[in-house]
C-alpha positions, 0 to 999 in steps of 0.5 A, spaced: 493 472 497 487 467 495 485 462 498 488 455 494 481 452 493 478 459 491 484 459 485 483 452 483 475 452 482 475 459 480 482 458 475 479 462 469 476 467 473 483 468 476 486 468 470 481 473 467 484 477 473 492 477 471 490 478 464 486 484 466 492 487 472 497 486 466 500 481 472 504 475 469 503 468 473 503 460 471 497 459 474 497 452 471 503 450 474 501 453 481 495 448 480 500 442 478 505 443 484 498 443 489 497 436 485 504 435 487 503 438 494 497 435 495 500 427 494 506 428 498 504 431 505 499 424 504 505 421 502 509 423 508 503 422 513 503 415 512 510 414 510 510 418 518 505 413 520 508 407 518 515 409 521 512 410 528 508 403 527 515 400 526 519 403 531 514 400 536 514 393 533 521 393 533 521 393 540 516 387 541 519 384 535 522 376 536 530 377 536 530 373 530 525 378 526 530 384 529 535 385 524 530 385 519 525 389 520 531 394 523 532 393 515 525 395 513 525 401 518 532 403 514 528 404 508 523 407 510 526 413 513 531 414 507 524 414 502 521 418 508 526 423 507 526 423 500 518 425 500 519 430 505 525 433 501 521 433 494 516 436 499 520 442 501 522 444 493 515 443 492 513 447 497 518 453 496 515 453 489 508 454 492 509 460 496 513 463 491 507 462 486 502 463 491 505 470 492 505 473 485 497 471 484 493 477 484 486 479 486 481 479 482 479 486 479 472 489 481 466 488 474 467 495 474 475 497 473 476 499 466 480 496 461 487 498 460 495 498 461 496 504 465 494 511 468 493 515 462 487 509 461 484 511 468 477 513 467 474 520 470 468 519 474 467 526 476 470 532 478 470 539 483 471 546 483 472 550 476 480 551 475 482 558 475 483 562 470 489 567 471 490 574 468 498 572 467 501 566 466 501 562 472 508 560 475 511 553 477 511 551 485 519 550 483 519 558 480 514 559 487 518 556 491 524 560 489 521 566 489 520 565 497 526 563 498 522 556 501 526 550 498 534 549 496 533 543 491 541 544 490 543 543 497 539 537 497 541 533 492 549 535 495 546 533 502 540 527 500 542 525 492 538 525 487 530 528 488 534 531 496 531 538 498 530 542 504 524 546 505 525 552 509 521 558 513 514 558 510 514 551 506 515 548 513 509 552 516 505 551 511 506 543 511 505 543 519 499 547 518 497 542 513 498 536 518 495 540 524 489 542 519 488 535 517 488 532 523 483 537 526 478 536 520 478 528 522 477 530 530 470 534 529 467 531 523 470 524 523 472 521 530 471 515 530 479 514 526 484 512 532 489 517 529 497 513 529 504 515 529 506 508 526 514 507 524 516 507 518 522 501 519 519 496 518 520 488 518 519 483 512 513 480 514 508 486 514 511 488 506 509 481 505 502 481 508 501 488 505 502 485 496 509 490 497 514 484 497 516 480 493 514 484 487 516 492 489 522 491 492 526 494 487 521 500 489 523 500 497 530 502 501 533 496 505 538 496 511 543 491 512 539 489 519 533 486 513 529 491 515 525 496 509 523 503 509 516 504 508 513 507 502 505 509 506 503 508 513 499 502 510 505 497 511 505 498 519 498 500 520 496 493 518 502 490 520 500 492 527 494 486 528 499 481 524 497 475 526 492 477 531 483 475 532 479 481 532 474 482 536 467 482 531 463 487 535 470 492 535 469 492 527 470 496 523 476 499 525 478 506 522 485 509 523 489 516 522 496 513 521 502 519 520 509 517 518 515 519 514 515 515 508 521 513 503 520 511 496 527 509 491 522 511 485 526 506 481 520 505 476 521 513 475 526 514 471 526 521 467 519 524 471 517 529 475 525 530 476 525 537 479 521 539 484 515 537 490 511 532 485 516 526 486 522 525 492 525 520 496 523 522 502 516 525 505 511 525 510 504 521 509 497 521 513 494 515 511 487 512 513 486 504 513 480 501 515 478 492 518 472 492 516 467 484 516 468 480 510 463 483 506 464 485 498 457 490 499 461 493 507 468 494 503 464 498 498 461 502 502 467 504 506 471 505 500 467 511 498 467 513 505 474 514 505 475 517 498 469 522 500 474 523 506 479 526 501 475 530 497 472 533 503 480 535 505 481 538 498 475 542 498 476 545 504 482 547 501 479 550 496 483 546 491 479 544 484 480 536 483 478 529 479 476 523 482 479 517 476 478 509 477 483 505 475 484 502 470 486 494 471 493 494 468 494 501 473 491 496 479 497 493 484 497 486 485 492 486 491 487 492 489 480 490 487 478 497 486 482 503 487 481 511 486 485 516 484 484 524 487 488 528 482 488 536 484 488 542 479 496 544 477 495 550 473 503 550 470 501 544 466 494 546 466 492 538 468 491 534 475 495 530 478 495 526 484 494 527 491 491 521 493 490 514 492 483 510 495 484 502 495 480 496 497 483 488 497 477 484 501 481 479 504 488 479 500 493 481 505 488 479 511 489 472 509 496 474 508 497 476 515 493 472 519 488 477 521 482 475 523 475 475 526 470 471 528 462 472 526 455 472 529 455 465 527 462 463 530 465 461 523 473 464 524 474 468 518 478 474 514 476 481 516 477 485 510 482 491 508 481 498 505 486 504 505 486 511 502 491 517 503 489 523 507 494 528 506 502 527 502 506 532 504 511 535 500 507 533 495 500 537 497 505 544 496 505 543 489 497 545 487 496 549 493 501 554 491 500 554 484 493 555 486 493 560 491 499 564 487 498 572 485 501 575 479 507 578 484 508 571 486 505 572 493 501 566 495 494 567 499 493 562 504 487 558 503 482 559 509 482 552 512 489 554 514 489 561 516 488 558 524 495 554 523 499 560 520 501 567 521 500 570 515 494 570 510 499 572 505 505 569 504 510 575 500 515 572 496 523 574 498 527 573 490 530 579 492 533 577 499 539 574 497 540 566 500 545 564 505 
């Protein structure tokens, strides 16, 4: 959320913002209300005031002078309330309006409308050149006999699966992989296992709620499930003051996640890339209120990543978003996409965030600096690692024409085999 005065001295700057983001707002009708907001609770203290200096005059009063003064007093209230009422509405639009200002997009996010408008910043390792023609992870995955997407659906509905034997080792090596790398080369990251059931106010503070919530599963105890470790990571110093000399703060948060995919329609409609259910180690980072501080650590969790990847052996891009592929309270945001060698393009495995102090303000998240001047840390998030997602380059990567999968280095310690041999000729249970 932005502040209120940064919106309305810098008005055409926020604009510029929306219209950059694609994002709808009536910015000149949230400064109108304010106008309004602004008149009223001035109304209303005084009209308070004047209340409370009547009730004590009337007790004072001549018994002559009672009844009308009691007169007086009477219409006080009822204006009173009037005011309080109309503040009310007013304030209701205000918080509603307030909600769906974006952030300003960094001078360096590109123009555009979506993903395909992303610009490639570099790229690592050189994709394989195969001797056959490389099959997919969902030929693969049948081929060992690792998912049963039939089964899913009729246990989970669309986008169900169920991965078995190798499938499920191979996402726990990459768990234990994951987190071993962070233990030696990045200890300072606090690792969490945070829940996924999570209540409104930290969906809102996050920029999840109101505008995603098409995207997000609701329970009848007005709980959500969330789509990132992200939402109860920051959640969990929701309203809160930091100590300054503990900043930054870096977390390793790990979580089941659900996603409705309800802006997806027709894409990725089998297999790994895009389910409802899946399992995410997530990095987020409070940091001081410095744009140059955000910057650093958001090439610091971004490297992050790509050390992952290149451990892994995984050839990838690194893309900046473009202003129309940025969520409301991004400033900047980098995609990671991995080599999938059956489309012969990248697809994305990490996403790399920063928001100042967007869901700080709106979570009350604060610390007080050197000078003793309370302010608002600053956010930033980036994923670790996605599974089942991160199955789908990895297999398609590693595989041989007989549709063995040789298992990368980096998760030979966590597995029992180097390669893994395919079982088509095995029939299923």
């Amino acid at each position: 959320m932005l502040d209120i005065k940064f919106i309305r001295d810098n008005l055409t700057v926020v604009k510029e913002g929306a219209r950059k983001k694609g994002i709808k707002v009536d910015l000149d009708r949230l400064v109108a209300l304010d106008d309004e907001r602004r008149t009223l609770t001035q109304e209303v203290n005084e009209l308070r005031a004047q209340q409370k200096a009547e009730s004590e005059g009337i007790q004072n009063a001549d018994p002559t002078q009672r009844a009308q003064r009691l007169e007086a007093l009477r219409a006080l209230k009822e204006r009173l309330q009037r005011s309080e009422e109309r503040l009310q509405e007013v304030m209701r639009e205000w918080r509603l309006l307030m909600l769906q200002v974006p952030n300003i997009p960094d001078v360096s996010v590109p123009e555009g409308e979506s993903d395909a408008d992303n610009v490639e910043v570099r790229q690592w390792g050189e994709p394989r050149e195969f001797a056959f023609q490389p099959r997919s992870h969902i030929e693969l995955l049948e081929m060992h006999r690792s998912a049963d997407f039939e089964r899913g659906a009729k246990v989970a509905g669309f986008r169900g699966y169920f991965l078995e034997d190798a499938m499920v080792r191979l996402s726990v090596a990459l768990w234990q992989f994951v987190w071993d790398h962070f233990r030696e080369h990045h200890p300072e990251y606090r690792l969490m296992m945070v829940p996924s059931l999570v209540r409104k106010e930290p969906f809102f503070g996050t920029g999840y709620l109101p505008q995603g919530e098409e995207d997000l599963y609701k329970t009848q105890d007005d709980l959500y499930l969330a789509g990132t470790a992200e939402v109860a990571m920051m959640g969990y110093f929701m309203d809160e003051v930091l100590d300054h000399d503990a900043l930054p703060m870096k977390f390793l948060a790990f979580s089941p996640c659900f996603r409705r995919e309800a802006g997806s329609h027709g894409k990725d409609t089998k297999g790994l890339v895009r389910v409802h259910e899946f399992y995410k180690l997530e990095q987020v980072i409070l940091c001081e209120a410095s744009h140059e501080t955000s910057v650093r650590f958001h090439e610091e969790l971004t490297a992050n990543a790509e050390e992952l990847l290149q451990a892994l052996g995984l050839p990838y891009r690194v893309v900046v978003n473009c202003g129309g592929d940025l969520g409301l309270g991004q400033v900047k945001k980098y995609d990671i996409e991995a080599w999938v060698p059956s489309e012969g393009r990248y697809r994305e495995t990490h996403s790399s965030s920063y928001f100042h102090d967007f869901q700080t303000r709106r979570l009350n998240i604060r610390y007080r600096d050197a000078d003793g001047k309370m302010r608002y840390a600053h956010s930033l998030n980036n994923t670790a690692l996605a599974t089942p997602r991160m199955l789908v380059p990895l297999l398609e990567n590693y595989q041989e024409a007989d549709g063995s999968i040789v298992v990368p280095k980096a998760l030979q310690p966590y597995m029992d085999a180097e390669v893994l041999r395919p079982r088509s000729t095995q029939k299923r249970a």
